[in-house]
N, C-alpha and C positions, 0 to 999 in steps of 0.2 A: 459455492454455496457452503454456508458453514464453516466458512476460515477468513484466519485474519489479513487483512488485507487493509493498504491503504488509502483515502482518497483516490480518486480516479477517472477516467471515462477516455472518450474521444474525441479528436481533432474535430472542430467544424470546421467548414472548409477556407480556407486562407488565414485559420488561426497560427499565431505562433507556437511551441511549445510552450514556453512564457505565462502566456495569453489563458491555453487551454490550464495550467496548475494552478492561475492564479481562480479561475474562472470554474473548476472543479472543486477547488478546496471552499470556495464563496457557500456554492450549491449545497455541496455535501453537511458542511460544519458550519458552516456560518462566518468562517474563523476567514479574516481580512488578510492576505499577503503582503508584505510591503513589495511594491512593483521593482524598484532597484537591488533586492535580495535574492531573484528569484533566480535560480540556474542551474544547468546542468548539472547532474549528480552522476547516473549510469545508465547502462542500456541493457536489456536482457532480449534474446532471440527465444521464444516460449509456445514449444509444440504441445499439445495435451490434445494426446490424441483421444481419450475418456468422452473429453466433450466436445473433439472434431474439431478444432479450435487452433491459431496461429497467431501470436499476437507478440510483435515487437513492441516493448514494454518502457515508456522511455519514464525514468524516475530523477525527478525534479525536485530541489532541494531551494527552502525559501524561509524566510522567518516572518511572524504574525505582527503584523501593524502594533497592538495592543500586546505584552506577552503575561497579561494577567485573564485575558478572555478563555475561554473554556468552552471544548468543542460542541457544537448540538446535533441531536443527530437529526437531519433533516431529511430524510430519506427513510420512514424505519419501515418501509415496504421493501427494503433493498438489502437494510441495514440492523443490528443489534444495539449499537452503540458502538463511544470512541472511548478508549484507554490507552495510556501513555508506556510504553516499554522499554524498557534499556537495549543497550545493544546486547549485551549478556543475555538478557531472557529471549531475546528475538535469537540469538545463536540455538540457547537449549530448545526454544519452539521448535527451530529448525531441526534439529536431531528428531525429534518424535514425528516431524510432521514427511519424513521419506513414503513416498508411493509404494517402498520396492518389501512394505513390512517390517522391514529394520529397526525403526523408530522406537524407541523404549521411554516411557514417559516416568517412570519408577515410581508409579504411583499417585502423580503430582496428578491433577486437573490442569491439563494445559490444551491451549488454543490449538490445530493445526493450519499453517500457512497457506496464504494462496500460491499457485505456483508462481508466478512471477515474483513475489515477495524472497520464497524459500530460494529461487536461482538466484537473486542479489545478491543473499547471505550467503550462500556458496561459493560465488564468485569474487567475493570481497575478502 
């Protein structure tokens, strides 16, 4: 709740991975995948234990049919909106966005990550 976080959801049953990122990012943004782009990126193991919660995180990496369309938010009971980040600013979100209080934002107005997002970038 209240961090940033990517397109998403869960497997239906006998979906591919494939299947479910091209079929979540439709839902979410509207935004088309091309189906021969779409593939494995990383895997994240994501205890949080806050909200009792386990969830092997599989992130899928694809490029948009169209790359002048622009995301909608189709969910905004779910959702704030979509905005685009470098990997830079996703590293510095990361720094502020630690559980353990650490986090120093110096200032800035910045996002904090969902856990499986902030353990990619850590892991990367």
């Amino acid at each position: 709740a209240n961090t940033l976080a990517l397109p998403g959801g869960h497997l239906e049953l006998y979906e591919s991975w494939e299947q479910c990122a091209i079929r979540e990012t439709l839902e979410e943004t509207g935004l088309q995948l091309r189906q021969d782009s779409v593939k494995f990126g990383h895997v994240t193991n994501d205890i949080m234990e806050k909200e009792g919660k386990h969830y092997v995180t599989i992130f899928m990496m694809g490029e948009c049919q169209c790359e002048v369309t622009r995301p909608k938010n189709l969910e905004p009971h779910k959702c704030s909106g979509w905005s685009s980040y470098s990997w830079e600013e996703l590293c510095r979100f990361a720094a502020y966005s630690k559980d353990d209080g650490s986090g120093d934002n110096g200032g800035e107005d910045m996002p904090k990550l969902f856990g499986p997002l902030l353990k990619l970038i850590e892991e990367s």
